[in-house]
Wavefront OBJ file of the C-alpha trace (Angstrom):
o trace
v 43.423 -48.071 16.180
v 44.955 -44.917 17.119
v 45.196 -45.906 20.845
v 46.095 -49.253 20.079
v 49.058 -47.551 18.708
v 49.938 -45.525 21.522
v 49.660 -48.050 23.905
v 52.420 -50.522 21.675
v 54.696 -47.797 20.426
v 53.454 -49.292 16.967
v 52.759 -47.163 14.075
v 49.338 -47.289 12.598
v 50.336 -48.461 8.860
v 52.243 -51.640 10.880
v 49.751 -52.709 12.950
v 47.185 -52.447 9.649
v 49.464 -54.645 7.757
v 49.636 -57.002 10.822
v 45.922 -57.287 10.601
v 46.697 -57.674 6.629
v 48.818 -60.856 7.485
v 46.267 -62.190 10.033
v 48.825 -61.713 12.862
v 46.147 -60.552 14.991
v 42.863 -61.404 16.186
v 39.588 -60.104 14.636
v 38.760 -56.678 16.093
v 34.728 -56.247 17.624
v 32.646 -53.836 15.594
v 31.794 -50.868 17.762
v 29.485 -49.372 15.046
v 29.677 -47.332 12.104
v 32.951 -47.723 10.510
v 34.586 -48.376 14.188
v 36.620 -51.110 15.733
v 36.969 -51.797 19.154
v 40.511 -53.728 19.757
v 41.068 -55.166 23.414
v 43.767 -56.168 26.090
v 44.706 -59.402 23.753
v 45.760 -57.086 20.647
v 47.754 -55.122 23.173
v 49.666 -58.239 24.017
v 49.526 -59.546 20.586
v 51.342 -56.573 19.508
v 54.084 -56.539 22.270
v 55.026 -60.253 21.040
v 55.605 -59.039 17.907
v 57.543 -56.563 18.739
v 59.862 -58.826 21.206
v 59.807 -61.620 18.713
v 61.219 -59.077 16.045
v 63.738 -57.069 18.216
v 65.318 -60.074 20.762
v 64.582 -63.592 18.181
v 64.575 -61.517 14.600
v 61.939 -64.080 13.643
v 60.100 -63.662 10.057
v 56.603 -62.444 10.216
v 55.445 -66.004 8.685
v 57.556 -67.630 11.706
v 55.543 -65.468 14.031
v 52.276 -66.089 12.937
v 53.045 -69.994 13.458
v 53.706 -69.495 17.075
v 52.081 -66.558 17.967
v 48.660 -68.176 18.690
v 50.188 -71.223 21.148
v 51.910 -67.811 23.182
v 48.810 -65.807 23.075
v 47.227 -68.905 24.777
v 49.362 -69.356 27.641
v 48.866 -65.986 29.465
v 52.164 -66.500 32.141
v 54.289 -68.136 29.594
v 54.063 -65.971 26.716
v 56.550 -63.254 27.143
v 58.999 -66.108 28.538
v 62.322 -66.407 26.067
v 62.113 -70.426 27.094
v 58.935 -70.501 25.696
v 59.885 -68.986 22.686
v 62.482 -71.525 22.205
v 60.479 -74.488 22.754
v 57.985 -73.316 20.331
v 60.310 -72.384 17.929
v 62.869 -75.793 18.361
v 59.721 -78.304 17.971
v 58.782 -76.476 15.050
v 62.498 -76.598 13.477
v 62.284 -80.267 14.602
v 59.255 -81.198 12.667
v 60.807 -78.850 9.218
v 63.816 -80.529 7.752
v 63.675 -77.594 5.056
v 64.091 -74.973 8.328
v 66.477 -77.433 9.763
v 67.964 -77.910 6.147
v 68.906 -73.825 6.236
v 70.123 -73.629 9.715
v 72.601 -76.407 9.603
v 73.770 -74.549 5.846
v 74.490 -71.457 7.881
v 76.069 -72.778 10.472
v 78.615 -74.145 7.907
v 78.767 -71.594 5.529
v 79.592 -69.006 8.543
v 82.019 -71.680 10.571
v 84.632 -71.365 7.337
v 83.068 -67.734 5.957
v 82.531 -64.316 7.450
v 78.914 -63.001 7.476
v 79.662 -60.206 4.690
v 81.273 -62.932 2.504
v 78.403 -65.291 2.565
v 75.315 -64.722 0.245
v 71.636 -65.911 0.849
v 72.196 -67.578 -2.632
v 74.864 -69.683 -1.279
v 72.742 -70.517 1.602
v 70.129 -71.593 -0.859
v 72.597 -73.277 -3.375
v 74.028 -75.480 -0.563
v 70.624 -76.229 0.909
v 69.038 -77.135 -2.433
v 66.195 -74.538 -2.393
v 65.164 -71.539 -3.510
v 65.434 -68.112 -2.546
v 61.933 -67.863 -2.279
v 61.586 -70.775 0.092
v 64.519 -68.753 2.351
v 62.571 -65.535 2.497
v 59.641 -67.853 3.899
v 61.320 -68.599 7.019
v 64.233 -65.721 7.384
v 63.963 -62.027 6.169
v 67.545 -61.192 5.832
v 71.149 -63.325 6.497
v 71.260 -61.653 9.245
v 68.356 -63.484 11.113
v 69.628 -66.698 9.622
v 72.608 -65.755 10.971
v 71.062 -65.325 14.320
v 68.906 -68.324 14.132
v 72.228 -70.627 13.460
v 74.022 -68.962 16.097
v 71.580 -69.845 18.399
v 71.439 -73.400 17.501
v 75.252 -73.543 17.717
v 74.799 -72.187 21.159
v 72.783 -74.581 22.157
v 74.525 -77.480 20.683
v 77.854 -76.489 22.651
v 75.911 -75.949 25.526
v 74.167 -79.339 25.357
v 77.700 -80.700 24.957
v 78.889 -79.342 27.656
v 75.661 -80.384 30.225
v 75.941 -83.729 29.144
v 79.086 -84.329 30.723
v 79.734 -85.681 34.262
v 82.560 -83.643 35.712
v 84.770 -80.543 35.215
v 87.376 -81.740 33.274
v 85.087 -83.203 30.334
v 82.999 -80.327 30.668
v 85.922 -78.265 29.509
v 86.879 -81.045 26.755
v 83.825 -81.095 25.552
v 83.729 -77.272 25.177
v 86.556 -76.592 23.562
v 85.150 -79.892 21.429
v 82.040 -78.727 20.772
v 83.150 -75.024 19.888
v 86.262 -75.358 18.265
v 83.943 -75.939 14.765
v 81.763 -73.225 15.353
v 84.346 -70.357 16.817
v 84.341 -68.016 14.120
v 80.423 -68.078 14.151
v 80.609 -67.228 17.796
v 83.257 -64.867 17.507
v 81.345 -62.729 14.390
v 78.754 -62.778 16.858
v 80.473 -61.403 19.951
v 82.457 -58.500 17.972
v 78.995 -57.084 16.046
v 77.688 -57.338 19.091
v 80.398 -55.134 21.003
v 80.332 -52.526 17.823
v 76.671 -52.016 18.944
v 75.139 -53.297 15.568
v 71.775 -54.447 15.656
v 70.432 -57.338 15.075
v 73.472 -59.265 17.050
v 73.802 -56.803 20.233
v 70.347 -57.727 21.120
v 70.761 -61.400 20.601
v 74.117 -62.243 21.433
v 73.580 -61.746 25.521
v 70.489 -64.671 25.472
v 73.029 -66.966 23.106
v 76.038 -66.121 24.646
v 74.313 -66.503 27.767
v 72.699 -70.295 26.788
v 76.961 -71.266 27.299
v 77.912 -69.606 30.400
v 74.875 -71.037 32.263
v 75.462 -74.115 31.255
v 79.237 -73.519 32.610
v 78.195 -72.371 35.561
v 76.334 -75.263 35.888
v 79.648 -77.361 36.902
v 79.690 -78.485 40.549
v 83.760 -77.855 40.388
v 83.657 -74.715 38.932
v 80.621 -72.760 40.225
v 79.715 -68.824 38.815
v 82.910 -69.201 36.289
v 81.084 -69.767 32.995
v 82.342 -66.427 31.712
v 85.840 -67.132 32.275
v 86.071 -70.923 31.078
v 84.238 -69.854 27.842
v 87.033 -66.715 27.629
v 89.843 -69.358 28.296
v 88.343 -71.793 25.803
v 87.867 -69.401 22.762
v 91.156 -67.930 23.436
v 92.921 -71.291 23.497
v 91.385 -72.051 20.192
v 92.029 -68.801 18.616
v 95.812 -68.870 19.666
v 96.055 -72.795 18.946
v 94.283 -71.943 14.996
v 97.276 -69.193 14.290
v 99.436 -71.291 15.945
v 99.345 -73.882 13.102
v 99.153 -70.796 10.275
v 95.306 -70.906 9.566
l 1 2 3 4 5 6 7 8 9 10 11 12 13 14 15 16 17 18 19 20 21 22 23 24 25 26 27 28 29 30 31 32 33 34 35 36 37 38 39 40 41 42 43 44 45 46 47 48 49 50 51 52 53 54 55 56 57 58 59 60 61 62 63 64 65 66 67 68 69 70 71 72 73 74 75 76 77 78 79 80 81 82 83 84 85 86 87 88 89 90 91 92 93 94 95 96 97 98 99 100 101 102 103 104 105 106 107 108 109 110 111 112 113 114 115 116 117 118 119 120 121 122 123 124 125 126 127 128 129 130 131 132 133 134 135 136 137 138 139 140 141 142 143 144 145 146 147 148 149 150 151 152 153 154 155 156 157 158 159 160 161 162 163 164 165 166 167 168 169 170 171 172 173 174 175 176 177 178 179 180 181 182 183 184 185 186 187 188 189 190 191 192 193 194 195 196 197 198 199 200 201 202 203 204 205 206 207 208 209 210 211 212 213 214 215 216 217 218 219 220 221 222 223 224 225 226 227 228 229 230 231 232 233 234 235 236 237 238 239 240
């Protein structure tokens, strides 16, 4: 156990209370009161850790993937993979699906700090108890709708056929969802954790699907600057 832990960078008491939670596989006797743990609990471990630090996923959320990654030995440490696990899953869970879409509203109107998990659960007709199962904090429901807002303006945007309703359906698609984005971005920039180290991969889900315009090649960054700012000007413009 001890060298399990300093090949992971992953204290002891965790990686017992992993074992605890059946996050990892069953260790080989090695006689006596010892356990011999191999390669696969090194990699177990290291998903955890990524799937913590860069997706802020609950340790029950884990566990539910963590056995499809551990099985596919080149795609496990692959964000995409992540996400396709993790989007079939919120597909097939209308009370995960149920939270997200709360949180997206609740934060599109609402800053983060004025927004309670009770109101999350009040508007989504469940209990806290049944939030804590799929999110630990706000925060990583605030992550988890971000993402999905991401994606939705970026899907928005890649379904469209040329430049100029590419950048319609931006400003379309983000315009309800700005101050999510924004809340985002400026945590992110003040270095506090968990949105600086997920706001490059959702930020990032937009600009490459900008970028993916024929017209308006490697400009992603600068069409989603030009559309937020638009918005943000056009909102004060009419006193909101």
């Amino acid at each position: 156990m001890s060298e399990l832990s300093v090949r992971t960078g992953i204290p002891v008491s965790t990686i017992h209370h992993y074992r605890q939670r059946g996050l990892l596989p069953p260790p080989v006797p090695a006689g006596g009161h010892r356990l011999r743990y191999d390669d696969q609990h090194v990699r177990a471990l290291r998903l955890i850790r990524r799937l913590r630090e860069q997706r802020n996923l609950s340790l029950q959320r884990i566990a539910e993937i963590l056995p499809h990654l551990l099985a596919s030995e080149q795609e496990a440490f692959r964000p995409a993979m992540w996400d396709r696990l993790l989007t079939a899953r919120a597909s097939a869970d209308p009370t995960l699906a149920a939270i997200v879409d709360v949180t997206i509203s609740e934060l599109s109107s609402r800053s983060l700090d004025e927004v309670t998990v009770g109101d999350v659960c009040l508007a989504a007709g469940i209990g806290k108890g049944t939030f804590y199962r799929y999110f630990d904090s706000k925060e990583s429901a605030f992550i988890a709708a971000a993402r999905t807002a991401a994606d939705r303006v970026a899907g928005a945007v890649v379904a469209t056929e040329d430049a100029t309703a590419a950048r319609q359906a931006l400003r379309t698609a983000l315009a309800p969802v700005l101050p999510l984005v924004l809340e985002l971005a400026t945590s992110a920039a003040r270095g506090k954790q968990p949105f600086l180290a997920a706001a490059p991969d959702i930020l990032g889900r937009i600009v490459e699907a900008l970028d993916a315009i024929r017209e308006d090649p490697d400009r992603g960054v600068t069409l989603f600057a030009e559309a937020a700012t638009d918005l943000v000007i056009g909102t004060f413009g009419q006193g909101r």
